[in-house]
N, C-alpha and C positions, 0 to 999 in steps of 0.2 A: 810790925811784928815780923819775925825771920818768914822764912822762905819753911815749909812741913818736911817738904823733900822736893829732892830733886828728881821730881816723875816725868819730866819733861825738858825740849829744849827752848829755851826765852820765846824761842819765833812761833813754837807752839804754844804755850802760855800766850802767847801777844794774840795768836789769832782764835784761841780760845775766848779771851778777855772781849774781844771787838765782836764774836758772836753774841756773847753776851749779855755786852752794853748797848750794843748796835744802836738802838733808839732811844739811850740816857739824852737826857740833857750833860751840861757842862760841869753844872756841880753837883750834879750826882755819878756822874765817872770822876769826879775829883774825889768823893767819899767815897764812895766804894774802891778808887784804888787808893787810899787811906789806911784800909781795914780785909784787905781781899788777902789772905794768903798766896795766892796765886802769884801777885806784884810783891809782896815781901817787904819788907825796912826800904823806907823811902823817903826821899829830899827834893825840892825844889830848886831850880838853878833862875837863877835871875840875873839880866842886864842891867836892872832900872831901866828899861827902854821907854821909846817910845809910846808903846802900852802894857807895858808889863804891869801897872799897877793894877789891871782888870786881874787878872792870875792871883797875883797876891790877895787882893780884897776876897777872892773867892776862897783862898786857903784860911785866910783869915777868919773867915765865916764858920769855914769848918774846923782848923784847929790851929788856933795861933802859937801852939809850940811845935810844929813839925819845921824840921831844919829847913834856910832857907841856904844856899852859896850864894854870894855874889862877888863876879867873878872881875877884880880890879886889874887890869892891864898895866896900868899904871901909864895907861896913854888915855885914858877917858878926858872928856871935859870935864871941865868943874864943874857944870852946870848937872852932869852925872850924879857927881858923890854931892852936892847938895842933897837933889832931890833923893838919894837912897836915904839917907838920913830923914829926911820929911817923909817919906810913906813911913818908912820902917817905924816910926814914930805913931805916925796918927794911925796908924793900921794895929799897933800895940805887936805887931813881929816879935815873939821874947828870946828865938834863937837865929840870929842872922852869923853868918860864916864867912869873915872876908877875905878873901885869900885872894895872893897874888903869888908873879911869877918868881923862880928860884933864883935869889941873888948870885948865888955861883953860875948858875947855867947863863945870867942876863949876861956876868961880866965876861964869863967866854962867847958866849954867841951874838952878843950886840949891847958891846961895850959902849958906844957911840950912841946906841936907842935909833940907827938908822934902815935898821933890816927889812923894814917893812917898807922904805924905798925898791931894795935890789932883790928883796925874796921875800914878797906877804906872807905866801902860806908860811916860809919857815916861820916868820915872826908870829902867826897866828896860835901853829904849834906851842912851842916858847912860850907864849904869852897868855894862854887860853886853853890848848887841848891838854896838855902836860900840870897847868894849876889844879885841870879839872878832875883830870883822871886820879891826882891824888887824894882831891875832895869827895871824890865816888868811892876810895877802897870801900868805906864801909856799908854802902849797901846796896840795895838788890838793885831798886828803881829809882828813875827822876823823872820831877815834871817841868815840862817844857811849855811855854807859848804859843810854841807854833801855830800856825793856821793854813789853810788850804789856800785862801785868797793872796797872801802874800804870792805865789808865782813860783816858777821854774823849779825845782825836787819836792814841795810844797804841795803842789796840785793833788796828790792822792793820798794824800798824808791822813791817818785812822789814829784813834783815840789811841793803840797802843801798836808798838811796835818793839822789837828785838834791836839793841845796837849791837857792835861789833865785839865786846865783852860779854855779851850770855846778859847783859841788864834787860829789863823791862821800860822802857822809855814813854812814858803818858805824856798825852797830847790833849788835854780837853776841850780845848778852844777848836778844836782841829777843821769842825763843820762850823766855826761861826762867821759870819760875813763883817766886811769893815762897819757896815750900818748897825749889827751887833754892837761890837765894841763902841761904837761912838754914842748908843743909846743906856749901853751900860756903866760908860761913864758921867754919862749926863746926869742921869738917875739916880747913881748912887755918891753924885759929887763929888767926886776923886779927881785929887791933884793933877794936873796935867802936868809933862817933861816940857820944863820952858823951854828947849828948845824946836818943839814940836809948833809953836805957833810963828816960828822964824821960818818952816819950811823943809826941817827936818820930817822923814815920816818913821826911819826906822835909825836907830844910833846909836853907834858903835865906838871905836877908836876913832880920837880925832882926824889924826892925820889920813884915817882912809874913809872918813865920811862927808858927803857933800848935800847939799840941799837936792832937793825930788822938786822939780817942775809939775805942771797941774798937766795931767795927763800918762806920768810916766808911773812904772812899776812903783810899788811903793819902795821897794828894795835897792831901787834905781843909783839911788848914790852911796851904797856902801862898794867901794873897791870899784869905782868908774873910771870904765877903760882898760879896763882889763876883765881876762877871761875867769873870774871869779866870783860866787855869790855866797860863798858860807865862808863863817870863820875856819870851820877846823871841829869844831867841839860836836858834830854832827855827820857819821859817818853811815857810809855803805861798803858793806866786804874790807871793812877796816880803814878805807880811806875817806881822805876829808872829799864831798862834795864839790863836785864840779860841773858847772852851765855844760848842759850838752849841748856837743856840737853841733854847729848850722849845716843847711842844707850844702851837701859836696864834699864836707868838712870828713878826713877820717876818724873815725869815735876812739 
């Protein structure tokens, strides 16, 4: 449902909302911001990733016609858009949203599909923040994945927060641990991302993701070796996220 008024600004709605919910569980800050005035007309964004099908199963629970995006780069594995097909399917999803990036924009900015060699982030943009932001016009909020455990901008991540457009951004996974998710997969026997049992932990576009060794971030191999851990699609004061600097390093 719309947004009443605009009595507020996102970041106070957000910090309003997290007083709130403070001690929800995961799906019940997924209902209530479902139905909260406060959050407004709302959509889910999905990778297929690695665990997104936990997020889905729980929307599905609560209302299997709230829109979902998913957002195709048109660099994913195959083994991707299989498996978006198989959840969306056995989860009964009845509004998924596939959108990709602007064929005008791809043939002027990376004609060749090699940008994400010489300039990730731009390609991330292009590929991801730009598909996205035109899949958000029409509403207030989105829900996201996220979680706290995953690492580095992550670590204090709260059920809601304000992006850089004035939206409301929900997080309900946000306090759950990996042993969460692995118990709720089990439990409620949901598909695994085959490429998850190869060594993948988190997955993205091909070309910028690598398998995670036993020990490492789970985040470890997306954009390895370089100074970068978000696509683009997750900002602060407008910009796409980036690994703070190490110790000596100027910020």
């Amino acid at each position: 449902m719309p947004l009443e008024a605009p009595l507020s600004t996102a970041a106070e709605r957000a910090a309003e909302l997290n007083a709130r919910y403070a001690h929800h569980s995961a799906s019940a800050v997924l209902k209530h911001a479902l139905s909260d005035p406060q959050v407004g007309q709302i959509v889910l964004i999905s990778s297929f990733g690695a665990e997104s099908v936990v997020l889905l199963h729980l929307l599905a629970v609560a209302d299997r016609s709230v829109p979902v995006v998913f957002l195709d780069t048109e660099m994913l594995f195959p083994e991707t858009l299989d498996y978006q097909s198989t959840v969306a399917r056995q989860l009964g999803l009845t509004d998924i949203r596939r959108i990709r990036p602007d064929r005008a924009a791809m043939l002027e900015r990376d004609a060749d599909g090699l940008l994400h060699r010489t300039d990730p982030d731009a390609c991330c943009v292009l590929r991801k923040a730009e598909p996205l932001a035109r899949a958000l016009a029409p509403f207030d909020a989105w829900i996201t994945g996220r979680k706290r455990f995953q690492g580095a901008e992550r670590k204090a991540l709260e059920f809601f927060e304000a992006d850089s457009d004035g939206r409301i951004k929900v997080n309900p996974l946000a306090h759950w641990s990996r042993e969460d998710v692995s118990d709720y997969l089990i439990n409620n026997r949901l598909p695994r991302h085959p490429l998850v049992s190869r060594g993948y932990k988190s997955i993205g576009c091909m070309p910028c993701t690598t398998r995670v060794a036993e020990g490492e971030d789970d985040r470890a191999g997306r954009w390895r070796g370089i100074n970068k851990v978000e696509c683009g699609i997750h900002f602060v004061g407008g910009r796409a996220v980036r690994q703070p600097p190490t110790k000596g390093e100027p910020a």
